[in-house]
C-alpha positions in Angstrom: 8.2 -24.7 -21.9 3.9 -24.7 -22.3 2.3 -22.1 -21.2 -0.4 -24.0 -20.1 -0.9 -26.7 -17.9 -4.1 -29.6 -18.0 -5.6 -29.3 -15.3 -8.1 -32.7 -15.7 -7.4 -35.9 -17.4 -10.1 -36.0 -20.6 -12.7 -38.2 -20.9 -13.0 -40.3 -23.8 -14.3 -37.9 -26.7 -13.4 -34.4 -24.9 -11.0 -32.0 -24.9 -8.6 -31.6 -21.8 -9.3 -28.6 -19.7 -6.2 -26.3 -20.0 -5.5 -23.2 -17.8 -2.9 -20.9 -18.6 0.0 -20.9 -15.9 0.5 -17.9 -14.6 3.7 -15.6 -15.3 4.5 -15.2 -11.3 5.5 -18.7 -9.2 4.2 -17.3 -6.0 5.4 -19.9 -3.6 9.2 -18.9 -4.4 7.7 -14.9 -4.6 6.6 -16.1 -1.0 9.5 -18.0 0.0 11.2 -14.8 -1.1 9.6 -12.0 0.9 9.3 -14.8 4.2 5.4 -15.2 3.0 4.5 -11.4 4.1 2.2 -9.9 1.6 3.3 -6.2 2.0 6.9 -7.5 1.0 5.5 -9.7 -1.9 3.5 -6.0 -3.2 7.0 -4.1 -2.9 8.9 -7.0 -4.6 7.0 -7.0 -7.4 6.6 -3.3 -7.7 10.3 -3.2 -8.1 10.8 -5.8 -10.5 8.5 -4.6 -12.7 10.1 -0.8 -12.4 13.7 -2.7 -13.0 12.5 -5.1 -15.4 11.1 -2.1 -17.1 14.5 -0.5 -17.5 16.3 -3.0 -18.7 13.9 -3.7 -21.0 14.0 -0.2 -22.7 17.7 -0.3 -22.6 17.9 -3.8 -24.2 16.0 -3.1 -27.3 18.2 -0.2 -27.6 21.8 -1.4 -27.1 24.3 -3.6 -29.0 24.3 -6.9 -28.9 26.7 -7.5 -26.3 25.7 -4.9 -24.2 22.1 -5.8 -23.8 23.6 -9.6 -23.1 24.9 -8.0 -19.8 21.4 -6.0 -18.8 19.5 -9.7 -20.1 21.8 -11.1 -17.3 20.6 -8.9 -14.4 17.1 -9.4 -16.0 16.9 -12.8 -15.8 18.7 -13.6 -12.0 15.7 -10.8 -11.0 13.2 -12.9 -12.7 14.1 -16.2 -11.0 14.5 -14.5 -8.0 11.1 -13.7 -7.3 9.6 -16.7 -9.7 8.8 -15.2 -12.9 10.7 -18.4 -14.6 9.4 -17.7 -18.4 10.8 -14.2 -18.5 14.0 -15.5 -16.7 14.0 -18.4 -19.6 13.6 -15.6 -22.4 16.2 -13.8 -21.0 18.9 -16.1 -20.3 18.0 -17.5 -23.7 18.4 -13.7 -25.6 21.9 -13.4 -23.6 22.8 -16.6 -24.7 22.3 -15.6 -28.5 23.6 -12.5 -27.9 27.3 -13.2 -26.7 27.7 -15.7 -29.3 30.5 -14.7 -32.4 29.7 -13.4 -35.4 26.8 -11.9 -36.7 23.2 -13.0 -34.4 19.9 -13.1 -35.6 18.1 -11.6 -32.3 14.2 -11.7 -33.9 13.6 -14.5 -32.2 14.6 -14.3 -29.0 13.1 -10.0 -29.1 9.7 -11.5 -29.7 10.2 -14.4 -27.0 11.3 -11.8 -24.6 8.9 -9.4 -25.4 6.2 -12.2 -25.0 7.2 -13.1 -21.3 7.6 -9.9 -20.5 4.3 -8.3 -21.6 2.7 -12.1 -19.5 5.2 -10.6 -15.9 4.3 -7.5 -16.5 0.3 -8.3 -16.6 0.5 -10.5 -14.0 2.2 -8.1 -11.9 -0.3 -5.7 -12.4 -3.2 -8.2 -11.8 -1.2 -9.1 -8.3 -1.0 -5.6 -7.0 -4.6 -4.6 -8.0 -5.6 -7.7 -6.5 -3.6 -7.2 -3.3 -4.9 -3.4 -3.4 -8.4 -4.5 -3.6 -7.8 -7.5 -0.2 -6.8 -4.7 1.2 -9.6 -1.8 1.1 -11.9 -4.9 2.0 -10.2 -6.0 4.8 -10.5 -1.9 6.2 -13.7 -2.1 5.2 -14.6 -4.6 6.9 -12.8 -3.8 10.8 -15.4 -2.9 13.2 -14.5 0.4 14.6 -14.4 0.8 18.1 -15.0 4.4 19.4 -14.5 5.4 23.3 -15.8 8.4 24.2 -13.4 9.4 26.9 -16.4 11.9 27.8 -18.2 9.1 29.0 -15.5 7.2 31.1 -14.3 8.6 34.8 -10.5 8.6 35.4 -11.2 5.4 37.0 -12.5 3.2 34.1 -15.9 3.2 35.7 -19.1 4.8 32.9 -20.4 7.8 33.8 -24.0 8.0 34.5 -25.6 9.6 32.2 
């Protein structure tokens, strides 16, 4: 799977413009959390805290036991659209249930690789989310009623 996706067809001569797709599919993060951005923030908060265990406790375990925690890792990724870290994953289980003796280097690195890109990304979305946020505060006129200056009836007081 490329990493990056052309984004224009080149003209004769030039180089196609490439962008670098991003780690998180946010239209199945969005189909996920019904398209509600305080759910999409949580969501990804908590993958990356799970993804983070698993992680440390992959690199540590045997073989077949970190098979079992690439598992979970991988049905979370897909869940919430991080499809490169789900592919790394499913790929390091599937290398890592096999008989006889496995040559993991590959598939740590390729792991480690989509991970680190999630992980970013994740960071970048909340931050991101964080900042929409403080502006959109920011940016809501405050109404202030002086009940000193109102009646019991609703009529303004002359002043």
């Amino acid at each position: 799977m490329s990493a990056c996706r052309i984004t224009q067809q080149p003209k004769p001569g030039q180089m196609p413009s490439v962008v670098p797709e991003p780690a998180i599919d946010l239209t199945q993060l969005g189909r996920l959390a019904q398209h509600d951005p305080g759910i999409m923030q949580e969501l990804l908060r908590l993958f990356d805290l799970e993804s983070g265990i698993l992680l440390a406790r992959i690199w540590r375990e045997a073989p077949r036991t970190a098979a079992a925690r690439a598992h979970t890792l991988a049905v979370s990724a897909r869940a919430i659209g991080a499809w490169k870290m789900a592919e790394a994953a499913t790929e390091f289980e599937r290398l890592a249930t096999q008989c006889g003796p496995v040559a993991l280097g590959s598939a740590v690195r390729e792991l480690a690789r989509a991970a680190t890109q999630t992980q970013t990304e994740i960071q970048r979305l909340i931050s991101q989310s964080a900042e929409r946020a403080l502006a959109r505060e920011c940016m809501i006129p405050k109404t202030r009623y002086r009940f000193s200056e109102r009646t019991m009836h609703g009529h303004e007081a002359k002043t």
